[in-house]
LUMVONU-825285 format. One record per residue (C-alpha): residue number from 1; residue in one letter; x, y, z. Coordinates in steps of 0.02 Angstrom, whole numbers, plus 32768, in hexadecimal, padded with zeros to 4 digits. Layout:
REM LUMVONU-825285
(atom NUM, a, (X, Y, Z))
...
This chain:
REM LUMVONU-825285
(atom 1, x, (8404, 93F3, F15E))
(atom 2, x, (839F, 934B, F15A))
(atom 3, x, (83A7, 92DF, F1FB))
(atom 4, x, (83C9, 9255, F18D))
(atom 5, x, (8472, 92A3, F14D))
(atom 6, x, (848C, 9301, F20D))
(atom 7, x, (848E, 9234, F24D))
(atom 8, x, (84E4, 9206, F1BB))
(atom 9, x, (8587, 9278, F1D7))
(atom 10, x, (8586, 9275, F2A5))
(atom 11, x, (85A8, 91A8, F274))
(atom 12, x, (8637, 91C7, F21F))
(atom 13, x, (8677, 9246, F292))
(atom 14, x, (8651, 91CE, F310))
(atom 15, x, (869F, 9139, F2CF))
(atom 16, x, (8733, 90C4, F31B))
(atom 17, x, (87CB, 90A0, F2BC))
(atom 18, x, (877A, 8FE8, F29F))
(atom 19, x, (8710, 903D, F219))
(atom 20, x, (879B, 90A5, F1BC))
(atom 21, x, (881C, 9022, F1B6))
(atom 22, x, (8780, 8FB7, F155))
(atom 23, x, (876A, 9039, F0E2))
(atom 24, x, (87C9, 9037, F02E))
(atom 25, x, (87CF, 90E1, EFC3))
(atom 26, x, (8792, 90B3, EF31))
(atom 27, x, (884A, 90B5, EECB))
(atom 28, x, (8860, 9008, EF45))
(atom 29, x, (88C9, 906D, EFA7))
(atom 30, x, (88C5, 903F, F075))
(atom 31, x, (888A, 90F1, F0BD))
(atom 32, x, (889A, 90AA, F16E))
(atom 33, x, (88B4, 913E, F1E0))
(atom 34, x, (8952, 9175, F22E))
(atom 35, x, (88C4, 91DB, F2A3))
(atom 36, x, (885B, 9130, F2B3))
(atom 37, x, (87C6, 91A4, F2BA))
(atom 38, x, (879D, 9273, F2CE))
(atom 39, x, (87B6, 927D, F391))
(atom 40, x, (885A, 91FA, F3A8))
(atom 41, x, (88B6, 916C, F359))
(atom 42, x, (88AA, 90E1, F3CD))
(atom 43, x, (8830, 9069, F3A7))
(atom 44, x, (8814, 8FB5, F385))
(atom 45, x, (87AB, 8F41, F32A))
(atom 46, x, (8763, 8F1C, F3C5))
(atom 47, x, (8709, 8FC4, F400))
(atom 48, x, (86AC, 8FB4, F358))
(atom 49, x, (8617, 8F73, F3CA))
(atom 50, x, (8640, 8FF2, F450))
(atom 51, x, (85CB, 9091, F469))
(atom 52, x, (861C, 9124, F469))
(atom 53, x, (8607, 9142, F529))
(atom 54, x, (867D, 9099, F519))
(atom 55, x, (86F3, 90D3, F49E))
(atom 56, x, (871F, 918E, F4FC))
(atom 57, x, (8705, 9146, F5AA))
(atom 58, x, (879A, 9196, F628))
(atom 59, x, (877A, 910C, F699))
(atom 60, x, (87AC, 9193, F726))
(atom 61, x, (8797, 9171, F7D1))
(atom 62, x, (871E, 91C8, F84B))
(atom 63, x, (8762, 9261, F891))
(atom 64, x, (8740, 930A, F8F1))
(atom 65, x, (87B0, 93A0, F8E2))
(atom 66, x, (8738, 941B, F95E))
(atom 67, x, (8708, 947F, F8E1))
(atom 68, x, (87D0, 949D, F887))
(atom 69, x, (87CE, 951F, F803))
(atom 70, x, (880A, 94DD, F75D))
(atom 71, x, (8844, 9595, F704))
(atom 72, x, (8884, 95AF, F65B))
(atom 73, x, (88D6, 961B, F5F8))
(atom 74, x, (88CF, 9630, F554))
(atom 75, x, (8903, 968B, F4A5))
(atom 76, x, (8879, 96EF, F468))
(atom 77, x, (8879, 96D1, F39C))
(atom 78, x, (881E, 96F2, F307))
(atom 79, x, (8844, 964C, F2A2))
(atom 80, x, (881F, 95E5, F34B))
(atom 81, x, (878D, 95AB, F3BD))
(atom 82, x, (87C2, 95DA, F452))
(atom 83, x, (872F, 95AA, F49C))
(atom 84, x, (8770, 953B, F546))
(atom 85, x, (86E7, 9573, F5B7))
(atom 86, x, (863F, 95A1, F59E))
(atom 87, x, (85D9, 9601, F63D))
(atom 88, x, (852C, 95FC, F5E3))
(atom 89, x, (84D3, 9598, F571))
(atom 90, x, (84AD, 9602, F4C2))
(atom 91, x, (8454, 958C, F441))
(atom 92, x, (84E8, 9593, F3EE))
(atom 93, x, (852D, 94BB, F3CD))
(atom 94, x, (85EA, 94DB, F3F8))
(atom 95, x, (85C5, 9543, F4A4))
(atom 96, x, (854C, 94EE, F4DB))
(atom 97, x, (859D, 9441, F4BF))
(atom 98, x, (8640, 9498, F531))
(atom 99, x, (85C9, 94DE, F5B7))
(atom 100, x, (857C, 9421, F5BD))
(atom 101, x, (8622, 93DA, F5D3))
(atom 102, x, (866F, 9459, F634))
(atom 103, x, (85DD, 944F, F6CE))
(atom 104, x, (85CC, 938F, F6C1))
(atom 105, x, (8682, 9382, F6E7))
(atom 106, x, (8676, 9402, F772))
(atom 107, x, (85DD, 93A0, F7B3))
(atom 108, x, (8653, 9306, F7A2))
(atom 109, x, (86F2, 933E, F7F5))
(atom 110, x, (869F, 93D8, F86F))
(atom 111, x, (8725, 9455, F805))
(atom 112, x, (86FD, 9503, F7D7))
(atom 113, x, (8740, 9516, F703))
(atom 114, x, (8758, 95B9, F6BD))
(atom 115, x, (87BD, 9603, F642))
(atom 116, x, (881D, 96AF, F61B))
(atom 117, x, (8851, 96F4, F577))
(atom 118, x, (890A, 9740, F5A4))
(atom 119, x, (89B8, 9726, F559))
(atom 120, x, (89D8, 966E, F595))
(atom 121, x, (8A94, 9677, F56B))
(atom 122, x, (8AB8, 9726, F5BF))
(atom 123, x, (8A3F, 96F3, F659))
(atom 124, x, (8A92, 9639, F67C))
(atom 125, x, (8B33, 9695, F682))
(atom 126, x, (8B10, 970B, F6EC))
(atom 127, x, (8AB1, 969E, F762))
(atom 128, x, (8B3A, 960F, F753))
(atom 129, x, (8BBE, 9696, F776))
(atom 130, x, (8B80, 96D6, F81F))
(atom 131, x, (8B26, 9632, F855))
(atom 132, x, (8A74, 9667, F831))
(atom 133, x, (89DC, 95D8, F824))
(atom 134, x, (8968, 963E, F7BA))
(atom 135, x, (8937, 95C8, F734))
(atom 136, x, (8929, 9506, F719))
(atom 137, x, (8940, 9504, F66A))
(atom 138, x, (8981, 9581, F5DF))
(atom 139, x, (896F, 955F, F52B))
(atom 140, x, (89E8, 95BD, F4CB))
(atom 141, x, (8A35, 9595, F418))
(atom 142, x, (8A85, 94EF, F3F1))
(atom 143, x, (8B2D, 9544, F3DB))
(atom 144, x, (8B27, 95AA, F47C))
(atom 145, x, (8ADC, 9517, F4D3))
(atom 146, x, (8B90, 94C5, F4A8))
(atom 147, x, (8C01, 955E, F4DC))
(atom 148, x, (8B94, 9553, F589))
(atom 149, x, (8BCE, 9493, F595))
(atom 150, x, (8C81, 94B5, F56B))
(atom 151, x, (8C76, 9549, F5F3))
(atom 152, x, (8C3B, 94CF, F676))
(atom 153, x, (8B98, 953E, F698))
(atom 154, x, (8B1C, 94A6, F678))
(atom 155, x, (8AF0, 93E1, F6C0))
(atom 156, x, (8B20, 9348, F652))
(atom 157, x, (8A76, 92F6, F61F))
(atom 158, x, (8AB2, 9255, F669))
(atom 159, x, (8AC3, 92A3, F725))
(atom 160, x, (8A0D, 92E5, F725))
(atom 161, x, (899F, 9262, F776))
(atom 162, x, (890B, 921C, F715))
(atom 163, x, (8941, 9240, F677))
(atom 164, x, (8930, 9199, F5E7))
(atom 165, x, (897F, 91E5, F544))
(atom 166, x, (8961, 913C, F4F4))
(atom 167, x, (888C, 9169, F508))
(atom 168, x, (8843, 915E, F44C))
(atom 169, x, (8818, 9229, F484))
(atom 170, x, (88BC, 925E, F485))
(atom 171, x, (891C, 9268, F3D0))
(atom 172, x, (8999, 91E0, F3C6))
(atom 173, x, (89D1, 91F4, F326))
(atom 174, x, (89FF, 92C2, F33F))
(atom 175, x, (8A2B, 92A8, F3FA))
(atom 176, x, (8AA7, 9248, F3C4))
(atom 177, x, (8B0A, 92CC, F353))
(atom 178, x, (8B07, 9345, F3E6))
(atom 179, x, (8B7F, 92C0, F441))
(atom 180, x, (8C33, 92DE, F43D))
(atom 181, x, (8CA3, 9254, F497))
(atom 182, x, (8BF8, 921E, F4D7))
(atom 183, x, (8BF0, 92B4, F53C))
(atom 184, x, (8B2E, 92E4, F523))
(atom 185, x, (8AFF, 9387, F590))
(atom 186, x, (8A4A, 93AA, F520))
(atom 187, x, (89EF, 9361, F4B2))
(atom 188, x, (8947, 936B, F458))
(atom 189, x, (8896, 9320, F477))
(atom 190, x, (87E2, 9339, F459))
(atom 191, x, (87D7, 93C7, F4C7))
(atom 192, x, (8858, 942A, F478))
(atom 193, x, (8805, 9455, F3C4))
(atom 194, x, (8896, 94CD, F37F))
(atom 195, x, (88E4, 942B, F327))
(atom 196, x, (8835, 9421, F2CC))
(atom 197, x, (8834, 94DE, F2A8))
(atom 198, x, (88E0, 94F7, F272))
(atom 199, x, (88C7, 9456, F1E3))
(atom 200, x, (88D6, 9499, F157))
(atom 201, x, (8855, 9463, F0C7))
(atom 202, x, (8847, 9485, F00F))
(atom 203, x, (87AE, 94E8, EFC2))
(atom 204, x, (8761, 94DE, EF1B))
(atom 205, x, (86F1, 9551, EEBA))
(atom 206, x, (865C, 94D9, EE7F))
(atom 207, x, (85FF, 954F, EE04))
(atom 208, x, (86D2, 955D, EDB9))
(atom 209, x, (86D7, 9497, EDBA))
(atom 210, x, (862F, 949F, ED4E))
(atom 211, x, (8656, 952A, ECDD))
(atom 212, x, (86EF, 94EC, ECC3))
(atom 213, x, (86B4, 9443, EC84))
(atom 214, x, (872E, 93F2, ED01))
(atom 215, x, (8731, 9361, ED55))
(atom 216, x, (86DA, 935D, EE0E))
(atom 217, x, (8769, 9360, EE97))
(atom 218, x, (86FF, 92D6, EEFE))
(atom 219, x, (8713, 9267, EE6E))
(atom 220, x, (87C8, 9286, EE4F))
(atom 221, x, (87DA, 9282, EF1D))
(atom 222, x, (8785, 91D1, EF2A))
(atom 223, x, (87EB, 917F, EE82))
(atom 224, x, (888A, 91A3, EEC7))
(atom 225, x, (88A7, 920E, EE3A))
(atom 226, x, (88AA, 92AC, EE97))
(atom 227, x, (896B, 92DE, EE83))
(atom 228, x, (89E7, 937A, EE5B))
(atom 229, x, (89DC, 9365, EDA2))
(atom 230, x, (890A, 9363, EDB0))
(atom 231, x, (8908, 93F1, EE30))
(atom 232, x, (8997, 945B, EDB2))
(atom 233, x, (892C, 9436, ECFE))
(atom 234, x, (887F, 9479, ED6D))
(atom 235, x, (88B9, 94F9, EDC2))
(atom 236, x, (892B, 9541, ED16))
(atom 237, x, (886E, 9531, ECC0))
(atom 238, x, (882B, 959C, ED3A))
(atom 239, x, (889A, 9627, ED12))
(atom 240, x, (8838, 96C9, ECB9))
(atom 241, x, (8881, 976E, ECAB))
(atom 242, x, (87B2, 97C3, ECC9))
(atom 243, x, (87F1, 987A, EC81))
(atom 244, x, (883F, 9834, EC06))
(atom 245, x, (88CA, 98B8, EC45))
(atom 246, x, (895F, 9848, EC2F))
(atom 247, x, (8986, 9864, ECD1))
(atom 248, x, (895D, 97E3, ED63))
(atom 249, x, (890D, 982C, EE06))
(atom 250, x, (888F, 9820, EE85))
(atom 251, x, (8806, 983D, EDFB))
(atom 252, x, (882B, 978B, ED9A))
(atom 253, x, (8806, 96DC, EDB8))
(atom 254, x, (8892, 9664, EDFC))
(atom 255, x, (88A8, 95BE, EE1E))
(atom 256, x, (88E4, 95BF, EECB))
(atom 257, x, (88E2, 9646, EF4C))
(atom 258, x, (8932, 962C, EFEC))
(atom 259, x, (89CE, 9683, F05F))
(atom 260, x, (8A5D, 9676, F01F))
(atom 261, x, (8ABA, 9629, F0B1))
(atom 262, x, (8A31, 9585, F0B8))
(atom 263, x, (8A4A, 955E, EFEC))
(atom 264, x, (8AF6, 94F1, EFFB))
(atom 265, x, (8ABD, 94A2, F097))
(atom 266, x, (8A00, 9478, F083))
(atom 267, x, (8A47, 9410, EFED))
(atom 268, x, (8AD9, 93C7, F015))
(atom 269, x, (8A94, 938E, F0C0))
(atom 270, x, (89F2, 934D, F040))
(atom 271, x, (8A83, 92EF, EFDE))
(atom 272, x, (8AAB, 927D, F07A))
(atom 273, x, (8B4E, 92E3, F095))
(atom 274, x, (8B82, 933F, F149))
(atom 275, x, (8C19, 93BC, F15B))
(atom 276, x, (8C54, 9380, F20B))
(atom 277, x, (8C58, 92BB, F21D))
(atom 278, x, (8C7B, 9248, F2B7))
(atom 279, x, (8CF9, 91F4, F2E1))
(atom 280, x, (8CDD, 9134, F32D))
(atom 281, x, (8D07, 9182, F3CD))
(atom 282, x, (8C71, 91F4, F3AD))
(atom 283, x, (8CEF, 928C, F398))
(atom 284, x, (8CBF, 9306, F313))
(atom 285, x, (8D3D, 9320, F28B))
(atom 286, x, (8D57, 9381, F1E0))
(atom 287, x, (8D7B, 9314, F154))
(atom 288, x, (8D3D, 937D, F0C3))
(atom 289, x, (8DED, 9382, F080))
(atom 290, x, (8DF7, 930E, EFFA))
(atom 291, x, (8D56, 92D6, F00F))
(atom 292, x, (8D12, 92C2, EF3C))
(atom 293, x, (8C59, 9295, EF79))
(atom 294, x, (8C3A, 9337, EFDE))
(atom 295, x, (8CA2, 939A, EF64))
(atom 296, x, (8C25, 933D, EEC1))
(atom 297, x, (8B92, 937A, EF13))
(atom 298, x, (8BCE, 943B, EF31))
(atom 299, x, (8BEC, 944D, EE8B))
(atom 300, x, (8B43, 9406, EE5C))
(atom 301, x, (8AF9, 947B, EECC))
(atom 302, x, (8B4E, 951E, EE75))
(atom 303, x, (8B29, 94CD, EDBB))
(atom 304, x, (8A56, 94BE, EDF3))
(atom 305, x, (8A68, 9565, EE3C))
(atom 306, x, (8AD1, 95E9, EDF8))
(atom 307, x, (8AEC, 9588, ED3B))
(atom 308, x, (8A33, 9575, ED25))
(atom 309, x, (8A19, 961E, ED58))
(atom 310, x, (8980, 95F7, EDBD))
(atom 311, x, (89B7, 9634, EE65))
(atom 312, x, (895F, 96E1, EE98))
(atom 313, x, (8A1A, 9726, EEC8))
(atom 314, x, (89BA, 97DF, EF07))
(atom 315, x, (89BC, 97B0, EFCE))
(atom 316, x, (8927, 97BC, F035))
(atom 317, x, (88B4, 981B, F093))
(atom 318, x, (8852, 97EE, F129))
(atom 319, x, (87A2, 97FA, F116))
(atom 320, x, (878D, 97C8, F076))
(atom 321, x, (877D, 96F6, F072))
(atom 322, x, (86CB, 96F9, F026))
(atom 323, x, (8711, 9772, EF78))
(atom 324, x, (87B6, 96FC, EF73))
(atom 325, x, (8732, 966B, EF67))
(atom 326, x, (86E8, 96BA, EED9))
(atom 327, x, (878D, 96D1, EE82))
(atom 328, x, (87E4, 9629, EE7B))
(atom 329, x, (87C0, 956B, EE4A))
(atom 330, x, (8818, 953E, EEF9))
(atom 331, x, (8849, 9595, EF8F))
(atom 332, x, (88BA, 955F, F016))
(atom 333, x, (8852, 956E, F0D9))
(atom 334, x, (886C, 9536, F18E))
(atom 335, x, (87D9, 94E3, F1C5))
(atom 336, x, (87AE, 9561, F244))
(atom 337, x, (8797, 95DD, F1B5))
(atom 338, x, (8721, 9566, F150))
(atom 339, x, (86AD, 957C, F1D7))
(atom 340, x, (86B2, 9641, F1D4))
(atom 341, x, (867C, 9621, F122))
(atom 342, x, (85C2, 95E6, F12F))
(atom 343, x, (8580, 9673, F0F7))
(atom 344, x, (85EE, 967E, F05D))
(atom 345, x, (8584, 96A5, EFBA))
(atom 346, x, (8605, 9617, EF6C))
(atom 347, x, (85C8, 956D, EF5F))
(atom 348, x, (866E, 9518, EF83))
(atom 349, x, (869C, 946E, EFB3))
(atom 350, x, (872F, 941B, F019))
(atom 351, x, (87C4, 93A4, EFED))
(atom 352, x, (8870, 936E, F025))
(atom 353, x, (88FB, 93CB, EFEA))
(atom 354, x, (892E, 933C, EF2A))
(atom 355, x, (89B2, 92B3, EF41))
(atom 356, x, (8A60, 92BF, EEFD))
(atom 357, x, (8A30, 922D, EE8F))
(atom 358, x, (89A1, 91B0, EE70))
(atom 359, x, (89FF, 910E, EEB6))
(atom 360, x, (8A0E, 9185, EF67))
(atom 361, x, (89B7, 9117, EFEA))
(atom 362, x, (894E, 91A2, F048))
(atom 363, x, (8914, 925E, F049))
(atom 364, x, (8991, 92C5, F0CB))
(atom 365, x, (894B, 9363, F114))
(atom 366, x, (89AD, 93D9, F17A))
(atom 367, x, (899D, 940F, F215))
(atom 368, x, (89E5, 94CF, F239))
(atom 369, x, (89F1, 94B6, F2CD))
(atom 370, x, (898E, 94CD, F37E))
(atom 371, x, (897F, 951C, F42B))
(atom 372, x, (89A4, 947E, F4A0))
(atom 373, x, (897E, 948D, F559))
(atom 374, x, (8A05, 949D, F5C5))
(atom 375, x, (8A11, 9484, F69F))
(atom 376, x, (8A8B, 94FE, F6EE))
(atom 377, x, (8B0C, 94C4, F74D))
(atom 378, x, (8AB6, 9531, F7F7))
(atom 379, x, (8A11, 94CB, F7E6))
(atom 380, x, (89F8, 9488, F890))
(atom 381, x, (895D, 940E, F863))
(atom 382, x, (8997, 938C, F7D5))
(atom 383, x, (891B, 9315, F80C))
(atom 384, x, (888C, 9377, F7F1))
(atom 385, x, (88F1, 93C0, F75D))
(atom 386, x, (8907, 930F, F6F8))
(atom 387, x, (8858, 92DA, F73A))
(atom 388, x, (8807, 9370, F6ED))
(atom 389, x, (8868, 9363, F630))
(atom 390, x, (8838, 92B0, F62B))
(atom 391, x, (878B, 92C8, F64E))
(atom 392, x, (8777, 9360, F5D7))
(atom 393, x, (87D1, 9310, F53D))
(atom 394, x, (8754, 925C, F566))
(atom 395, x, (86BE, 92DC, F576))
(atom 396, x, (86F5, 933B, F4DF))
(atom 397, x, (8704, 92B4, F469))
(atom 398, x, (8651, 9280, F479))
(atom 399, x, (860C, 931E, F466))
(atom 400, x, (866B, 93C9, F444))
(atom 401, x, (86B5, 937A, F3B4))
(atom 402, x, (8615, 9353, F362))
(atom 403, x, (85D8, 93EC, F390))
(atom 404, x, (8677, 9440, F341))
(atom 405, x, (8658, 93DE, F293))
(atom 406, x, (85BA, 9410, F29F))
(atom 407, x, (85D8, 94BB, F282))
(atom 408, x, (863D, 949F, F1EE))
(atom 409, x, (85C0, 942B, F19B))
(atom 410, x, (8546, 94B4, F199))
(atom 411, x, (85A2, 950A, F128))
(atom 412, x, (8583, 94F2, F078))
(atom 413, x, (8610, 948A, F045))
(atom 414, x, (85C5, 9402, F0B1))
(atom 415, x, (851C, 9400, F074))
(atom 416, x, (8542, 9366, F00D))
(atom 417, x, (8582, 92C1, F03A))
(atom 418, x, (861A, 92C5, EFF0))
(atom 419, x, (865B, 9341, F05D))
(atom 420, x, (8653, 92D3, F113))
(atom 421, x, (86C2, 9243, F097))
(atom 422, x, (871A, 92E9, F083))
(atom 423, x, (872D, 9311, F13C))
(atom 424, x, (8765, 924A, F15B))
(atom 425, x, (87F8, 9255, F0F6))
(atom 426, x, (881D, 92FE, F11F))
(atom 427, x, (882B, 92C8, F1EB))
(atom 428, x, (8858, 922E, F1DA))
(atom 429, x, (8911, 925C, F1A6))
(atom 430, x, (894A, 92E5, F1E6))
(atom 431, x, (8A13, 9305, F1E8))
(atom 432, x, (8A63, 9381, F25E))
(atom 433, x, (8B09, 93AF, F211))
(atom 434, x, (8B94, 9414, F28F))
(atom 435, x, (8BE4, 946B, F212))
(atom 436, x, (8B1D, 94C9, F1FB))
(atom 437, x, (8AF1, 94CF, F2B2))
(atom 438, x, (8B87, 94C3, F333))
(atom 439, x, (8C10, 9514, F2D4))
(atom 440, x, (8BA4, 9569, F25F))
(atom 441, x, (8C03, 961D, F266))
(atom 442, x, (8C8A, 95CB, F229))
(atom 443, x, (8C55, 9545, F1AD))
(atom 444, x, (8B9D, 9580, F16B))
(atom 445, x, (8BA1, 963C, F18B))
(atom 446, x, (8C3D, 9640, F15D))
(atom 447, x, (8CA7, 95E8, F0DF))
(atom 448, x, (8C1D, 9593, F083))
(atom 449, x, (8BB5, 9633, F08A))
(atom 450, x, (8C41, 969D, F03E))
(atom 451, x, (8C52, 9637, EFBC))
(atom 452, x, (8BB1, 9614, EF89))
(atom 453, x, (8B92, 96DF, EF99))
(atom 454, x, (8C24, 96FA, EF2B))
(atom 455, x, (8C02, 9650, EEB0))
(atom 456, x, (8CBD, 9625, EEE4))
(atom 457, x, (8CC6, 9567, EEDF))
(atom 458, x, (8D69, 9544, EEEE))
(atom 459, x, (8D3D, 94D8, EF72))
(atom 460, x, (8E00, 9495, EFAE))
(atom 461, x, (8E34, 952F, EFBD))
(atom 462, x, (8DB4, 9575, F03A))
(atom 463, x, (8DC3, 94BE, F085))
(atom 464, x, (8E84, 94D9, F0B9))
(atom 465, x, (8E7A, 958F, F0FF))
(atom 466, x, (8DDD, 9559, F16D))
(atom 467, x, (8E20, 94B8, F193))
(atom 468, x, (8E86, 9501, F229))
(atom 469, x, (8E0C, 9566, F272))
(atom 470, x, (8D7A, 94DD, F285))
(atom 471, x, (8DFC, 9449, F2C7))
(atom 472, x, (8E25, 94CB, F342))
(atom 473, x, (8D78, 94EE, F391))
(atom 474, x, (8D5E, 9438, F38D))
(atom 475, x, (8DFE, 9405, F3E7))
(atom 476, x, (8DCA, 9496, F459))
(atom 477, x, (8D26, 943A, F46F))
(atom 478, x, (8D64, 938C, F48D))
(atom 479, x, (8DF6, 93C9, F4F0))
(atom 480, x, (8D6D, 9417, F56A))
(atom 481, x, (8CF8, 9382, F575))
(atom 482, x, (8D91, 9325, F5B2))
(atom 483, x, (8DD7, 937C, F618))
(atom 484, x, (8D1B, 9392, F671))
(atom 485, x, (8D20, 92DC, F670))
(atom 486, x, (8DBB, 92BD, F6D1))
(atom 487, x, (8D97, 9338, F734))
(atom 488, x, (8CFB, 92D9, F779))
(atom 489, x, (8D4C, 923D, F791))
């Protein structure tokens, strides 16, 4: 890759919200960011001028912990970097940008970081349960990050020293869904790249695009004309039965290939509509019933789908990305995986998931979810606890991140310049939906995947028999959080 380009991209990665709420998609549409740039969301017109040392500065005060051991535990996990801690430097731009971070801070703060790949959830537990101090942070799921809150096991944010949540490193705009009440016991910076792994992004198949005679996604991306209806007539185009069999299987061509459980979501989240909403006491609620946007959109999303025939309905098998690329116009990928497909023999490029319509403001991407870091209840050194997470989310925005995109742009999607414009819009509204991350079994995995398994969209009806079960593990939730809350008092 050209230094020119290399500059070129680590600029726009780089930038401050200043920049993005300047720019205009070229529909005339305001794409300011609800991220305000690709490591936070909190900037101004003012650090325009600032250097990035400026912008991510923790502004932390001097300290010595004597040499405090900062340990970690953490899920070990094919579709994640799980890369916290680095002991050696390897040539390789992700570890060596954590190793660089990781001893700087040590040198910093005289603390000792490591890291251990275990079962957070069953360790904190146990260690909560009989009043063991063996880890400083765990980083399980989202979901079982919330059950550990409910249970009491781990520390509000807002009673760990040191910690700023309002820094542009931490993400504002997610942070703020994971609130309920205002309660807020994790939440999700620079340091913590599962939020940027689990985003999922949409692939195309350019040799398809030119064969095809259709138009170029970038174009369609950048006129605001990128939409269901333009996504449905490509991808029904792509459909070719190769065997000419008259049966549909893992031999033909598609025109989108992707689990079954992310279809509904990865477009309806894309269509600037969420499950689980908030209430203005920042409680989450179900409102689906009677709800004729969110129901408008589901059916659009079985008619481009199922109707058109151009979904590859055969399930999939691990292993196998690089032949699925070679067998569909567009394929549905978290951006973790995009980077375990460099090698692929597929020139493909990357582009938000389409709008529900042209006059939609901005490009929504979902986020699946994440592994948030979480401070046991047991931990005896908060201090050195909050000091440490500050300082590696400030550290990480200036230069793990980069290092992280990095990776991905050598793939070769990102060999063009259309793909970082790509990559800005992609990151710079992201939407984490609790219906596809917190309550997930119940909503994701398992009404909506039912019925989109079974093509079954009579939505009202699965609305009403799931309707109890979901207000129940949210009052459960709330009810919890409250009761915590007096309990402090």
């Amino acid at each position: 890759m050209k230094k020119k380009f290399i500059l070129l991209v680590l600029v726009i990665l780089l930038s401050v919200s200043a920049f993005i709420s300047c720019a205009k998609s070229a529909s005339g549409k305001d794409n300011t960011s609800k991220e305000g740039n690709l490591n936070g969301d909190n900037g101004n017109a003012s650090v325009a001028e600032e250097t990035t040392e400026d912008i991510y500065a923790d502004n932390l005060p001097e300290q010595d912990f004597g040499g405090a051991e900062f340990r970690m535990a953490v899920q070990d996990a094919a579709w994640l970097y799980v890369l916290y801690d680095a002991q050696e430097q390897t040539g390789d731009v992700l570890n060596d940008a954590v190793y660089k971070r990781n001893r700087e801070i040590e040198d910093r703060f005289n603390v000792k970081i490591t890291q251990n790949a275990i079962d957070p959830v069953g360790t904190l537990k146990k260690n909560v349960q009989s009043g063991v101090d063996a880890y400083e942070l765990y980083l399980p799921v989202d979901r079982d990050a919330l059950n550990l809150a409910v249970a009491n096991m781990i520390c509000k944010l807002s009673d760990i020293p040191n910690i700023n949540i309002a820094k542009p490193y931490w993400s504002q705009s997610l942070n703020k869904s994971l609130t309920i009440g205002g309660n807020l016991y994790f939440a999700y910076g620079s340091f913590n790249l599962s939020v940027y792994d689990y985003t999922h992004v949409l692939l195309f198949n350019k040799q398809m695009i030119s064969d095809l005679g259709l138009d170029s996604p970038y174009n369609l991306v950048n006129s605001g004309n990128w939409t269901f209806d333009t996504y449905s007539e490509m991808a029904k185009a792509a459909v070719k039965d190769v065997d000419g069999n008259g049966v549909m299987d893992g031999s033909d061509i598609y025109g989108l290939i992707s689990l079954d459980k992310h279809v509904l979501p990865d477009f309806w989240i894309a269509a600037g509509v969420q499950s689980i909403s908030k209430s203005s006491d920042d409680i989450p609620q179900f409102t689906l019933m009677g709800d004729e946007k969110f129901a408008s959109v589901i059916s659009k999303i079985f008619t481009i789908t199922y109707d058109n025939n151009s979904w590859y309905r055969g399930g999939l098998a691990a292993n196998k990305e690089d032949y699925y690329m070679s067998h569909t116009l567009f394929y549905d990928d978290t951006f973790k995986m995009v980077g375990d497909l460099r090698g692929s023999d597929t020139d493909f490029g990357i582009i938000p998931y389409p709008k529900y319509t042209a006059d939609q403001e901005n490009y929504y991407t979902r986020v699946e979810g994440g592994n948030p870091g979480v401070v046991p209840v047991t931990a005896k050194n908060l201090q050195m606890i909050g000091t440490v997470l500050e300082a590696l989310n400030a550290e990480s925005a200036k230069t793990v991140v980069p290092a992280y995109y990095d990776i991905s742009l050598k793939t070769k999607y990102a060999r063009d310049e259309e793909s970082s414009q790509m990559l800005d819009l992609i990151f710079n509204n992201r939407i984490y939906d609790l219906g596809d991350t917190y309550w997930s079994s119940i909503l994701r995995d398992g009404m909506f995947l039912n019925m989109f398994k079974k093509n079954d969209r009579d939505l009202a009806s699965q609305l009403e028999a799931v309707e109890p079960k979901i207000n129940a593990e949210i009052d459960k939730v709330v009810s919890a959080f409250e009761d915590m809350n007096n309990a402090a008092k």
